[in-house]
Each structure stands twice: as C-alpha cells, then as structure tokens.
Backbone as a chain_set.jsonl record, in Angstrom:
{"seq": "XXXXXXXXXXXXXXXXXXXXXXXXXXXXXXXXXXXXXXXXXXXXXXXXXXXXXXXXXXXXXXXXXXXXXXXXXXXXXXXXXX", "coords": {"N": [[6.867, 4.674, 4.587], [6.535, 4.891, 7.422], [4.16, 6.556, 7.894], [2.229, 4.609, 6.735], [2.718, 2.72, 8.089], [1.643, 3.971, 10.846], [-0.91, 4.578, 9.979], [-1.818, 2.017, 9.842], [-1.656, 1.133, 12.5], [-3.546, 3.226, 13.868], [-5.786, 3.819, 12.344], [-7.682, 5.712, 10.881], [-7.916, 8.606, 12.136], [-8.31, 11.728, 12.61], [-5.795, 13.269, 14.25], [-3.587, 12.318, 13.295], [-0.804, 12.412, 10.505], [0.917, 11.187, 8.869], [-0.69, 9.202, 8.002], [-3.358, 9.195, 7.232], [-1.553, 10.262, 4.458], [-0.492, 8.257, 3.662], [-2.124, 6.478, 3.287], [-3.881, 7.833, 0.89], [-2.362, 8.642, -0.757], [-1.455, 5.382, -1.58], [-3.797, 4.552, -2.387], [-4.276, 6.091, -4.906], [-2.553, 5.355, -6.469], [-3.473, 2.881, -6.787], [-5.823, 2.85, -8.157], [-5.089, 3.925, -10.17], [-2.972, 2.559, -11.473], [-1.418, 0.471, -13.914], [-2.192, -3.254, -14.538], [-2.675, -3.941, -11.775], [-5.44, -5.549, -9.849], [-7.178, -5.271, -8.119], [-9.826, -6.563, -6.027], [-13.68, -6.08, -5.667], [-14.652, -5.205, -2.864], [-12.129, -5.289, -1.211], [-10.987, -3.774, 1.343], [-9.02, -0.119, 1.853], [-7.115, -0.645, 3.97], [-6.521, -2.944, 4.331], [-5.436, -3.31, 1.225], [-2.879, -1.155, 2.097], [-1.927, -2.732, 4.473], [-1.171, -5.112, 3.018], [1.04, -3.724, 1.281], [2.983, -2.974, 2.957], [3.513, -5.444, 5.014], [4.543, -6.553, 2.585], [7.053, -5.192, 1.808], [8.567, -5.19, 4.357], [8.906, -7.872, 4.434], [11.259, -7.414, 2.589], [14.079, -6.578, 3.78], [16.519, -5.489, 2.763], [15.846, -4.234, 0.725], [14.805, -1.737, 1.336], [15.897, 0.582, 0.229], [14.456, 1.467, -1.949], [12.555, 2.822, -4.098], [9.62, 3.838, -2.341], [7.059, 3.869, -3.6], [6.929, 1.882, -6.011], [8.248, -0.451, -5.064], [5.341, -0.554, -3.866], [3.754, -0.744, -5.649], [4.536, -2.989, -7.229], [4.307, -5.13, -4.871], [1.354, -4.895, -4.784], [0.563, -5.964, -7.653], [1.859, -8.395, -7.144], [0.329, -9.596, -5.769], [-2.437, -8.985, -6.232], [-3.013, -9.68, -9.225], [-3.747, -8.623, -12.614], [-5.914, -10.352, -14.48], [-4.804, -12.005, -17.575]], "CA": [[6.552, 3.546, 5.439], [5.913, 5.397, 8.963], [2.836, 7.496, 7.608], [1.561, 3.173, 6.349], [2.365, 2.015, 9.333], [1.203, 4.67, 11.43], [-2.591, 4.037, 9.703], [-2.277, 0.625, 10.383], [-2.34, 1.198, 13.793], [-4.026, 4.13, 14.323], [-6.587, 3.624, 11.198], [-7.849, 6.686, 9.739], [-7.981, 9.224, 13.249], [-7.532, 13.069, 12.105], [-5.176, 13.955, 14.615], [-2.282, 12.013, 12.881], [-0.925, 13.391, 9.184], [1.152, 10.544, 7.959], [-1.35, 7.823, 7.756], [-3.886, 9.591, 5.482], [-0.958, 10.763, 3.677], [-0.132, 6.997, 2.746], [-4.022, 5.862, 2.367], [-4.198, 8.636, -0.615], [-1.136, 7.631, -1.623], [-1.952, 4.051, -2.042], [-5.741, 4.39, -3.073], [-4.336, 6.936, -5.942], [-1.748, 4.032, -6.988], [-3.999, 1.215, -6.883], [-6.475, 3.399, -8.702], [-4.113, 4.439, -11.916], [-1.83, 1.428, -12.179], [-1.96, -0.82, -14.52], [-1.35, -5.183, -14.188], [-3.544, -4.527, -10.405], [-6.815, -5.619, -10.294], [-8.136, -5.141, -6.424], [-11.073, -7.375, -5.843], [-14.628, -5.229, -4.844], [-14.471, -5.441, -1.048], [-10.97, -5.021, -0.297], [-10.547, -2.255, 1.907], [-7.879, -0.019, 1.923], [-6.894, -0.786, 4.977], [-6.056, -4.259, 3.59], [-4.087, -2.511, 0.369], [-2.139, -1.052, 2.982], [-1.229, -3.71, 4.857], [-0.072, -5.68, 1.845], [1.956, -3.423, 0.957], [3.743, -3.071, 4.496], [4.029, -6.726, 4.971], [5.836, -6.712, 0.917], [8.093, -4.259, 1.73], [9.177, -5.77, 5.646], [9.863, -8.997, 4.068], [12.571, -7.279, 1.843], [14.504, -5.548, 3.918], [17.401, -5.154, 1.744], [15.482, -3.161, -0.832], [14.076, -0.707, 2.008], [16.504, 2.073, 0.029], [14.49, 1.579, -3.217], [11.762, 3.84, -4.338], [8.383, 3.137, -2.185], [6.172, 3.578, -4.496], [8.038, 1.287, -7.036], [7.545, -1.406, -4.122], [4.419, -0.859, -3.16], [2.889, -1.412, -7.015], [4.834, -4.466, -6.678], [3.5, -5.88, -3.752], [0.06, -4.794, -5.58], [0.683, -6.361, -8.582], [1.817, -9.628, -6.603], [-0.874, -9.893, -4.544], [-4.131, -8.762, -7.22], [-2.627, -9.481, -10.56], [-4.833, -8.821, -13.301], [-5.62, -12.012, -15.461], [-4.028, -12.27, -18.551]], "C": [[6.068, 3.999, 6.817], [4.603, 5.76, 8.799], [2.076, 5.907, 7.715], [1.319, 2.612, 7.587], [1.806, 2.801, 10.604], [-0.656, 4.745, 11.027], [-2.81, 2.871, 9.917], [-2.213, 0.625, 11.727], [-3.155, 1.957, 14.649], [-5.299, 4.451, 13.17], [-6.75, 5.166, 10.578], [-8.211, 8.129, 10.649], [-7.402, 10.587, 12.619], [-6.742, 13.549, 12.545], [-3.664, 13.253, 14.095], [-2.219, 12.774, 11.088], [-0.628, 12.296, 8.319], [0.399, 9.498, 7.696], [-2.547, 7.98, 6.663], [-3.218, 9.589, 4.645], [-0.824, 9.169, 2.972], [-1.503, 6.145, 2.972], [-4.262, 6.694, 1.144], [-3.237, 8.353, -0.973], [-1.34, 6.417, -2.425], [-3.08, 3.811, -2.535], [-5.128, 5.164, -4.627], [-3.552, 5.878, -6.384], [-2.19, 2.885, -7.606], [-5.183, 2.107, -7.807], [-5.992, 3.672, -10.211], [-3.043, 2.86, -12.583], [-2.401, 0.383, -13.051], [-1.472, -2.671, -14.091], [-2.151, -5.192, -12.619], [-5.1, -4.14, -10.781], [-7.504, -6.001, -8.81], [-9.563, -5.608, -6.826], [-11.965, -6.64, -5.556], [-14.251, -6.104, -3.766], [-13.76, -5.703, -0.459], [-10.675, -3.701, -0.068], [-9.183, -1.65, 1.364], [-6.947, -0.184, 2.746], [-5.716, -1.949, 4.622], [-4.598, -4.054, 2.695], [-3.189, -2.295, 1.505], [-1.184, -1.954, 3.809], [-0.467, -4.761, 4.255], [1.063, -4.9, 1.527], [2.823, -3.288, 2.12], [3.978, -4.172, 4.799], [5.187, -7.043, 3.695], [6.932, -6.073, 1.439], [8.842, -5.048, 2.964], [9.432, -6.852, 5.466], [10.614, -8.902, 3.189], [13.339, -6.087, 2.482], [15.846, -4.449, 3.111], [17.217, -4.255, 0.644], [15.125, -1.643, -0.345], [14.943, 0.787, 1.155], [15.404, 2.317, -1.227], [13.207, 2.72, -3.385], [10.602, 3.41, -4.193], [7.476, 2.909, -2.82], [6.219, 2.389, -5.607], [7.47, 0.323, -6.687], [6.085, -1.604, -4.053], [3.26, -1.4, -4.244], [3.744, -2.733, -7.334], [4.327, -5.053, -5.871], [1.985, -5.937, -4.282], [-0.204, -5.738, -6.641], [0.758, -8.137, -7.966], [0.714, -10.368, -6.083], [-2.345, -9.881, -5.633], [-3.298, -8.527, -8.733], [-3.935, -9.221, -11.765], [-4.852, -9.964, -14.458], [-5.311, -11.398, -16.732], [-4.93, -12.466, -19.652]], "O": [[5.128, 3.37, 7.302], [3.804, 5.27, 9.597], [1.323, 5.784, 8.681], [0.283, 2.175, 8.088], [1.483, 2.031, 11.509], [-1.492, 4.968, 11.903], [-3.954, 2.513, 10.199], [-3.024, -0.187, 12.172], [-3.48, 1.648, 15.795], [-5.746, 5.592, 13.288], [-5.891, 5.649, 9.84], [-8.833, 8.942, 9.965], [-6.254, 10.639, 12.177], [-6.321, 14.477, 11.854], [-2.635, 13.735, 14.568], [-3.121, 13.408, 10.541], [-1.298, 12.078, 7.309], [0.982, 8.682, 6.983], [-2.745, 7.304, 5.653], [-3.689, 9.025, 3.658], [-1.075, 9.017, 1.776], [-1.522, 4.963, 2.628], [-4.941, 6.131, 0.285], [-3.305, 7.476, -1.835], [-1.392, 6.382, -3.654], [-3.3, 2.766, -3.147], [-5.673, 4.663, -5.611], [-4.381, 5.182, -6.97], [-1.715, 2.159, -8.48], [-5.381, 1.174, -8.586], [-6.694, 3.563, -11.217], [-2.658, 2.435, -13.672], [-3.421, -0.302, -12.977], [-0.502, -3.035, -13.425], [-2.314, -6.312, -12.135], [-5.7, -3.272, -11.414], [-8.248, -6.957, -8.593], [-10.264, -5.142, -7.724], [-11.392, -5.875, -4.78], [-13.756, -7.23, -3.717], [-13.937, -6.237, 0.636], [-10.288, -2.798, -0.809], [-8.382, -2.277, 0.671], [-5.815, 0.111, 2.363], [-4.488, -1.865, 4.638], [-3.425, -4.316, 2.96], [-2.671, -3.321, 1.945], [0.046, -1.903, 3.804], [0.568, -5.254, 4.703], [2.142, -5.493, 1.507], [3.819, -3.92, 1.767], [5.19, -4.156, 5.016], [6.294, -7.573, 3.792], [7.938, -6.782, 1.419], [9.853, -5.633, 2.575], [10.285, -7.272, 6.248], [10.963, -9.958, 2.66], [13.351, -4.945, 2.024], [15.99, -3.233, 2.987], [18.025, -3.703, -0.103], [15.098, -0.644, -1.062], [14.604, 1.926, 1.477], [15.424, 3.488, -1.604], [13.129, 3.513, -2.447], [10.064, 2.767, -5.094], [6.929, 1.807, -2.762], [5.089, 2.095, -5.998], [6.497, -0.131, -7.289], [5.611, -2.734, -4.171], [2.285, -2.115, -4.011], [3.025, -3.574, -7.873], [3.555, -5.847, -6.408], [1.405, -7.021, -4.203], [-1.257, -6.369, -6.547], [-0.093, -8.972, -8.271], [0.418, -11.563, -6.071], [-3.142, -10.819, -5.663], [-3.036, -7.431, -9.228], [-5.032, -9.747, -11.578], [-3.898, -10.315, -15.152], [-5.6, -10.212, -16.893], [-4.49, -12.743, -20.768]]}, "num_chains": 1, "name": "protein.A"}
C-alpha cells in the first residue's frame, strides 16, 4: 500500500522505488487474472487508485494478503460479463 499510494501522488517520477514497484505489480495482476476485464482507456493510474480506495474502505482486512485485495477490488470494479 505505501509503494500505491506513493504513485498516486507522485505518479510515475524515477527518483521514488515503491510506486513503480506497485504499477508493475498491478499492471502484471490485471494483466493475468482472470473474472477482470479493464475497459481500453483505463489508465493505470486509475487501476491503482481503485484498488487503494477498495482496500481504505476495509480497514479491518488491511492484515490480509494485498494482492488477494487488490484482484478483488479489480474484479468489483471491471467484472467480466458472464
């Protein structure tokens, strides 16, 4: 979550580490998973921020395994139709 939120405010600037680290993170996620179906012309930026908003409105779960979350919040947000 720091690296996420650290690209959301500082976007994609080389002198930070964790904020790429969780844009390849999340692009490789949303890229392999199955059940998400990201619209053309949603940034990742966007991804990102969904998933950081999902997660900060559960704080109670913050122990659970981010990734876990964050294809949740994915899945919620860009389901793929049925």
């Amino acid at each position: 979550m720091p690296g996420c939120r650290e690209y959301l405010v500082a976007g994609s600037k080389k002198e930070m580490w964790g904020g790429p680290f969780c844009s390849g993170l999340i692009r490789g996620l949303a890229f392999k998973a199955k059940g998400v179906c990201i619209a053309p012309g949603v940034t990742g930026g966007q991804v990102i921020r969904v998933v950081v908003q999902y997660i900060d409105a559960r704080p109670a779960r913050m122990h659970e395994e981010f990734m876990e979350l964050a294809l949740e919040a994915m899945k919620a947000v860009w389901p793929c139709e049925r």
